[in-house]
N, C-alpha and C positions, 0 to 999 in steps of 0.2 A: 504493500500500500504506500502511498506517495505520505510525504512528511514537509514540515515546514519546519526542515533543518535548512535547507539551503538560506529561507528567508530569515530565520533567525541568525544566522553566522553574521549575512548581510547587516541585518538591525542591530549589531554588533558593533560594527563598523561603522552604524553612524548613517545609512543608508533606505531611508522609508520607503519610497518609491518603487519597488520591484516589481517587473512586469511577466509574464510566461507565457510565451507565444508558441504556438504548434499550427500543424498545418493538415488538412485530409482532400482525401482523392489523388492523389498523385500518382495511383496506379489505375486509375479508370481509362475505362476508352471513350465513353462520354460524360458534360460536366464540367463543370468551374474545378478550379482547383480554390481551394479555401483555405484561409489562415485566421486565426483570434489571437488576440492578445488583449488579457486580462489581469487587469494591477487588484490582491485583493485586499479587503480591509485591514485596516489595522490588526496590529497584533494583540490587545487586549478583547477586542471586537470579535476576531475569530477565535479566541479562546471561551468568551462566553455563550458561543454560538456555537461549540462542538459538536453538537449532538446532529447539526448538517452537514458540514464539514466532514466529517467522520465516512462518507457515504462516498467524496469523490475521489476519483480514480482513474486510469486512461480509462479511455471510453469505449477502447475497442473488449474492457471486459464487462461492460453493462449490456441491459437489454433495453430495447428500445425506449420503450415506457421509464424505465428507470432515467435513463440519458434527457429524455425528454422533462422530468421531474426536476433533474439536477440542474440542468441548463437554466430554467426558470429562474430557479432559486437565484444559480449565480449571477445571473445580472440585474435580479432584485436586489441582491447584496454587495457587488462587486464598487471597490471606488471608481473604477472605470472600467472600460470595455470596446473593443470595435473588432469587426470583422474585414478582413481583405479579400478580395475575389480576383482572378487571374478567368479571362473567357475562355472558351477551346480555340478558339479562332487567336487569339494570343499566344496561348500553348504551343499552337503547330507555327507559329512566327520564331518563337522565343526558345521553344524546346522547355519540356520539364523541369529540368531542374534548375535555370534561370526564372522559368517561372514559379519555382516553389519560393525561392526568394524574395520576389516580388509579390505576393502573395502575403510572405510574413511582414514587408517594408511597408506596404499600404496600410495594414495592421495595427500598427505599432505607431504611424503616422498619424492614423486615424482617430487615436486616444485623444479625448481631453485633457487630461494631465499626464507631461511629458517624464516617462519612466527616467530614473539615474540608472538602472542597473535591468536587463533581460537577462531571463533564463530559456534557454531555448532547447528544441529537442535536438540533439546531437548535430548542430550546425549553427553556424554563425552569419550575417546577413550584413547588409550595408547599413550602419546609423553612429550616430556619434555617441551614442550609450553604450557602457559596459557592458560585454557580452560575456554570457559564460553557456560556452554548447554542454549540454549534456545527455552521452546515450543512453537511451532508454528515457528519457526525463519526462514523459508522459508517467509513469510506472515511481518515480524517485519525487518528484516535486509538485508540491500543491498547485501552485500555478500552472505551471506547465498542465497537470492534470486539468484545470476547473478549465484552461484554453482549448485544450483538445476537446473536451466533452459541448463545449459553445461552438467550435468550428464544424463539428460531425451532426451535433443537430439543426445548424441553420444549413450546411449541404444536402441533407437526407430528406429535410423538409422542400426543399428547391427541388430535387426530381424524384419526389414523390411526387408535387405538384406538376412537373412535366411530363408526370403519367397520361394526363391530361389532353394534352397536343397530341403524344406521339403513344399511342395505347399500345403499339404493337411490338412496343422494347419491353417492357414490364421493369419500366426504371422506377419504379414502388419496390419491387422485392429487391433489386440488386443495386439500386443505385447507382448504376452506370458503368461496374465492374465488369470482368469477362468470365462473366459464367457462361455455363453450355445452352442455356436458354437465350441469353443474352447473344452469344456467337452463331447459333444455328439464323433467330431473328436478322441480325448481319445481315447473313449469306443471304437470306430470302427477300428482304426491302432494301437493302442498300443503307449507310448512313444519313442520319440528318445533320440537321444544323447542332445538334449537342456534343455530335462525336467529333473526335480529335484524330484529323486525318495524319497525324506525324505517329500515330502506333500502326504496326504492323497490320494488328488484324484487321483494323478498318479500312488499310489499303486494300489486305487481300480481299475481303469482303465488296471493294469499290471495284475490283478486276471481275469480278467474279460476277455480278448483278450488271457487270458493262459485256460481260462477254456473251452472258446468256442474253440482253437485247441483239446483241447484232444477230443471231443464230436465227 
């Protein structure tokens, strides 16, 4: 379970402002890629408040209802908060992993009160703030945790919502990953506008849905 040692060593130091930003989707084939960064309350504030606190965690081990619960709470509670979004149509400009970056940079810009010091999850990004990557930091630090669990419910909510448009991906159940439903779908419609034509399988999928028109 994630701890709020890293933030204490910092408030140690003399340093209040900590921010922990995480990112999701970055292995999707359709979809934004998404970033949060979230500064949390004070430290007397989250210790009278434990009994919520106690519950966050990365997100990829909650269930959905649960992630959904938490998210709430944290930006009822959070000193500050924002999300960063990267489009696909950027993606395939930028490539993934400059857009993961951009992604956390918009983020962390986006905040109201400007952090002294980020924690991030195992990588470091362009800002004039202290940065400190840490692997796994989804899993090790509060922040980091309370960012990832805001970043995966405002994406999950976005193509659930996308269900919508394009009903014949089932970006409700998979949210835009490459599952076998999701790949078979591919092959048979061809990509839309959500998918990221710099991954492989969606190219093969675009040879494939262009080869059987000419036929």
């Amino acid at each position: 379970m994630p701890t709020l040692s890293y933030e204490r060593d910092l408030l140690a130091e003399g340093v209040r402002l900590v921010a922990g930003v995480d990112e999701v989707g970055r292995g999707a084939l359709a979809g934004p890629l998404m970033a949060a960064a979230v500064i949390l309350p004070p430290m007397d504030v989250l210790e009278r408040d434990a009994d919520f606190w106690r519950y966050v965690r990365d997100s990829k081990t909650l269930s959905f209802a649960k992630r959904e619960s938490l998210a709430s709470g944290i930006l009822d509670r959070a000193a500050s908060w924002s999300i960063g979004t990267v489009e696909p149509e950027e993606i395939d400009e930028l490539g993934v992993g400059p857009a993961n970056r951009i992604a956390m940079e918009r983020a962390v810009l986006g905040l109201e009160t400007e952090p002294e010091v980020l924690l991030i999850d195992a990588m470091t990004i362009e800002s004039s703030a202290w940065q400190i990557g840490i692997i796994d930091g989804d899993a090790l630090s509060m922040s980091i945790a309370a960012a990832s669990i805001v970043a995966k419910v405002a994406r999950d909510n976005l193509m659930i919502a996308a269900e919508t448009d394009w009903p014949v991906y089932g970006f409700a159940r998979h949210k835009g990953y490459g599952v076998p439903s999701h790949l078979a779908a591919l092959r048979t419609h061809g990509p839309c506008s959500l998918h990221r034509h710099c991954f492989a399988p969606v190219r093969l999928a675009m040879e494939i849905v262009h080869a059987r028109t000419k036929t």
